[in-house]
C-alpha positions, 0 to 999 in steps of 0.5 A: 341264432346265427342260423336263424340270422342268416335266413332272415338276411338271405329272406329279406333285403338287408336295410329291412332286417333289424336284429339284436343277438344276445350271447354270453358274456365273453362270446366275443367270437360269435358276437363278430361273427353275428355283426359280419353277417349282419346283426344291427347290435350285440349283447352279453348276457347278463343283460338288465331289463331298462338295458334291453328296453334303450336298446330295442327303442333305439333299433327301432327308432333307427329303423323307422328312420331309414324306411322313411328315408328309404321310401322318401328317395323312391318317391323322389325318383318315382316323381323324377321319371313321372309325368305328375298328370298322367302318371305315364313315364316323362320324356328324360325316363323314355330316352333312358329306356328306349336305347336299352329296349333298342339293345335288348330288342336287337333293333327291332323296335317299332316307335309311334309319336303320337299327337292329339288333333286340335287339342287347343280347340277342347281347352277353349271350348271346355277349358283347362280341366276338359284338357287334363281329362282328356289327356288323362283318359288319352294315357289311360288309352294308351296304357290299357291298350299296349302289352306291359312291355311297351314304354309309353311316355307322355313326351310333351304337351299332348304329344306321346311316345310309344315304343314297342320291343320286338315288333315288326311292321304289320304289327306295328301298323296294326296298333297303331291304328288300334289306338287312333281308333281307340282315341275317337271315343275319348270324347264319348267317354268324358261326355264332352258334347260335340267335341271330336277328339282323334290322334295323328300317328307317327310311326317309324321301324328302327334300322340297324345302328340308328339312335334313339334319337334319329328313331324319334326325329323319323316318327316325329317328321311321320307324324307332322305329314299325318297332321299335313295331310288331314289328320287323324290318320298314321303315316309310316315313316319310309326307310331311305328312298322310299315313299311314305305309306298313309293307313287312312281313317 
C-alpha cells in the first residue's frame, strides 16, 4: 500500500492524488506514515460499509472542490496575463517576461513594436466589428508567423509588441519585413473591399545593460519615424550616434 501510494504521489501533482488507506486496527505506525507521505484519510479495519460509503463521498467531495478552485485561480491568472480580444499576452504579462528573456538571452534580444496604419479609417468605414477582425487576424499573423519562443503581445490599442530571444540584426530586419508583408493581406483575407491595411515597424537591438523599458521606448521612437515617414515600412532604431536605417516597402 505504501508503496503503491508513493508511486502514485511521485506520478501525479499532490492536490490531484485522493487516497484512502485502510489498516488493521492498532496499525498506528504505518497509518502516520501513510498521511506523511500524503494519504488524504486512514481507516482501521473492521471498517462498516455506511462508514466507507460517508468517507469516499466526503473525499470525493473535497476533491471536486479544490479542482474547481484549482482550475478557477488558473483561469483568473490566464485572464490576468491575456488580452481578452485577441488571446495574445497583454502589455503587464509582456513587461514581465521580457526582462527575464533579456537575461536568459544574455541581451541579445531583438524588439519590433509594431503599428497597424490608418486603423481608425476601417472602424469607420466598416465599423467596430471590421476592427476587431482585423486586429484578431493581425495577432493570428503575428502568432503563426514567429517561432513559440517570441513573446508576442497586443501592447495597446492596435499597436503590438514582439520580441525575439536570441536574434541578431539581419535576422531580425528579415521578420520584420516577413510580418509587414504579411500584414497587407489581412484585407484580402477578411474580404474587406477596397481596404488597405499595412503595419508601420519599430525595431530596436538590445544593448548590454539596457532596460526593458529603454529597449521599448527605442522601438517605439523607431516606429513614430516609420509612421513620420510614410508608413508601411520598418525602421531601425540607430545605436548612439549613428542614423536610422529604413527597410522600404
Amino acid at each position: 500500500g505504501l508503496n503503491l501510494l508513493c508511486e502514485l504521489t511521485a506520478r501525479h501533482a499532490p492536490a490531484s492524488v485522493t487516497s484512502l488507506v485502510i489498516y488493521p486496527d492498532g496499525d498506528h505506525q504505518r497509518a502516520a506514515l501513510a498521511r506523511e507521505l500524503g494519504a488524504s484519510d486512514v481507516v482501521f479495519e473492521p471498517v462498516q460499509a455506511a462508514e466507507m460509503v460517508q468517507r469516499v463521498s466526503a473525499l470525493v467531495q473535497r476533491q471536486q472542490e479544490t479542482t474547481a478552485l484549482r482550475r478557477s485561480a488558473e483561469e483568473g491568472l490566464r485572464l490576468a496575463m491575456t488580452d481578452p480580444l485577441t488571446g495574445l499576452s497583454n502589455r503587464r504579462h509582456a513587461m514581465q517576461v521580457l526582462p527575464r528573456m533579456m537575461q536568459s538571452s544574455q541581451g541579445a534580444v531583438a524588439l519590433m513594436m509594431l503599428d497597424l496604419d490608418h486603423f481608425k479609417a476601417i472602424n469607420d468605414r466598416f465599423g467596430h466589428s471590421a476592427g476587431d477582425q482585423v486586429l484578431t487576424e493581425f495577432a493570428e499573423t503575428l502568432r503563426s508567423a514567429l517561432h513559440e519562443s517570441a513573446l508576442v503581445a497586443r501592447y495597446g490599442g492596435e499597436e503590438f509588441l514582439v520580441a525575439l530571444p536570441k536574434t541578431g540584426g539581419r535576422v531580425a530586419m528579415e521578420e520584420a519585413d516577413m510580418l509587414r508583408r504579411a500584414t497587407q493581406r489581412i484585407a484580402g483575407l477578411l474580404q474587406l473591399p477596397g481596404a488597405q491595411i499595412s503595419a508601420s515597424i519599430g525595431l530596436a537591438l538590445h544593448s548590454i545593460g539596457e532596460t526593458a523599458q529603454s529597449l521599448i521606448a527605442r522601438a517605439d521612437t523607431a516606429l513614430y519615424q516609420a509612421k513620420g515617414s510614410g508608413r508601411d515600412r520598418v525602421i531601425l532604431a540607430p545605436p548612439v550616434s549613428r542614423p536610422a536605417t529604413s527597410l522600404l516597402a
